[in-house]
C-alpha positions as CSV (number, residue, x, y, z in Angstrom):
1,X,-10.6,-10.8,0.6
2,X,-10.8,-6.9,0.1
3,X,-11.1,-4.5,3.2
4,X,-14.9,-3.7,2.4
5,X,-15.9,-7.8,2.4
6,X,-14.2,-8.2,5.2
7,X,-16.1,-5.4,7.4
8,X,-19.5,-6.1,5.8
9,X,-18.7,-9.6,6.3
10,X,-18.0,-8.8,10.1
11,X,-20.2,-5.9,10.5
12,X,-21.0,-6.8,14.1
13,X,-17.2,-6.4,15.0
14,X,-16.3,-2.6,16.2
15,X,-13.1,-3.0,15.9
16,X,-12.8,-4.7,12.2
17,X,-15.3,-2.0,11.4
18,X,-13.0,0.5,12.8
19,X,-9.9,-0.8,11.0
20,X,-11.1,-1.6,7.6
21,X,-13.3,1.8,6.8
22,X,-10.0,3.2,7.9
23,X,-8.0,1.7,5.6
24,X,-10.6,2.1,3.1
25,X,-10.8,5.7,3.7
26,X,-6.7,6.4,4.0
27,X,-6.8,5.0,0.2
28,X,-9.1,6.7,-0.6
29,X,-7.7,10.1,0.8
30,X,-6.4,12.6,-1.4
31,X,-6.6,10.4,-4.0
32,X,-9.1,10.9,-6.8
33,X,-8.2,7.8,-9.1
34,X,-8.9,5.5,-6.0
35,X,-11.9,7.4,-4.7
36,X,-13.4,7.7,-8.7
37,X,-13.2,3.2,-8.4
38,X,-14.1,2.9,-4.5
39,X,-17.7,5.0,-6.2
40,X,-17.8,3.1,-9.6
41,X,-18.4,0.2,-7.1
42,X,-20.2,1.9,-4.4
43,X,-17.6,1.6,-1.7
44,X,-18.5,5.4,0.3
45,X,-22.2,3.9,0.5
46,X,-20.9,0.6,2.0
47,X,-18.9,3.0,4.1
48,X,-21.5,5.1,5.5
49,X,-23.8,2.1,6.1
50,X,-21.0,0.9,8.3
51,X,-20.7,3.8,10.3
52,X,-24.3,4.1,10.7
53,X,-24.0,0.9,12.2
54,X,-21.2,2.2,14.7
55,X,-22.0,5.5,15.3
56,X,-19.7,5.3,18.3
57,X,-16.4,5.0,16.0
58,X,-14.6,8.5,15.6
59,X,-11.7,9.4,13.5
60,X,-11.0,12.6,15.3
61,X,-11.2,14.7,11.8
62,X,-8.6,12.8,9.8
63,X,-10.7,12.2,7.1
64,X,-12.5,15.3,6.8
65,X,-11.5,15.9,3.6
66,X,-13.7,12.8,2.3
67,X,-16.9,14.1,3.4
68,X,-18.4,16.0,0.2
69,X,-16.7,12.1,-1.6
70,X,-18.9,10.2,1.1
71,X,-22.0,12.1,0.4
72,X,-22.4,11.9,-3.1
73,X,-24.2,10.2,-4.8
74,X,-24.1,6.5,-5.7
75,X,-23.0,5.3,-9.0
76,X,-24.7,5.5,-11.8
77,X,-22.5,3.3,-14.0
78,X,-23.2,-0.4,-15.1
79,X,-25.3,-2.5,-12.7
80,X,-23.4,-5.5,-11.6
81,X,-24.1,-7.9,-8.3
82,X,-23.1,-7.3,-4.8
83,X,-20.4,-10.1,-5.3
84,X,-18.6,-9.0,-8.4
85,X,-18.7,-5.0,-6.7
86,X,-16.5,-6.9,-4.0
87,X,-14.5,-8.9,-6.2
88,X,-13.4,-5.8,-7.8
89,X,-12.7,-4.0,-5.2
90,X,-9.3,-2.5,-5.0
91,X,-7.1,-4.0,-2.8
92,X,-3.8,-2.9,-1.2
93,X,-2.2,-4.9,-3.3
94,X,-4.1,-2.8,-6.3
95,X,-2.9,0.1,-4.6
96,X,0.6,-0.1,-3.7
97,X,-0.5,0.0,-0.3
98,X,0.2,-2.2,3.0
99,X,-1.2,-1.9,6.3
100,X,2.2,-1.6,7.3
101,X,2.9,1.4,4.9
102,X,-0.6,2.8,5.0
103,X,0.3,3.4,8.9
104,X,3.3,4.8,8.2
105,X,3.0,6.6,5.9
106,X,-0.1,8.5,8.0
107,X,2.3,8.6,11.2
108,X,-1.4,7.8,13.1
109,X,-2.3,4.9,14.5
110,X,-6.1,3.1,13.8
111,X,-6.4,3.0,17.0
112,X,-9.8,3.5,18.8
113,X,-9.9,6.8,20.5
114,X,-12.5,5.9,22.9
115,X,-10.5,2.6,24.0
């Protein structure tokens, strides 16, 4: 299951919200190639319904750089359902990427700072 089906999937749940847009968005981050697929499949949309839906969750800044990439607009590419925009969702895996490295590699913790 990708990081976005799991967080819409449990959108009620702060903290999955919390961890998987942060994932999502340490991909994402400083990365064009990734961020040029998360829009193809309008993953920063998904993202800022998300976080309208937990206004509460802060990342102190760390992903400032992704504003003007959340803000545009959605894709214009080739309709395709809901499902297959999460089926092709980039993964970690797709990435190179493990929680475990993701975290380390950041030296910051997804942690809630309001915990």
């Amino acid at each position: 299951q990708t990081l976005l089906g799991g967080a819409m999937a449990h959108t009620a749940d702060q903290d999955v919200a919390y961890n998987a847009v942060g994932a999502i968005l340490q991909v994402a981050l400083g990365n064009k190639v990734i961020q040029d697929k998360f829009t193809a499949q309008d993953v920063p949309k998904a993202v800022k319904k998300i976080l309208n839906h937990h206004k509460q969750i802060n990342y102190m800044g760390e992903f400032d750089e992704l504003r003007s990439w959340l803000k545009a607009p959605p894709s214009t590419g080739t309709k395709t359902s809901k499902k297959n925009k999460l089926e092709n969702t980039p993964t970690f895996s797709d990435t190179s990427m493990t929680a475990t490295s993701m975290a380390s590699t950041s030296g910051k913790s997804l942690k809630h700072g309001h915990e």
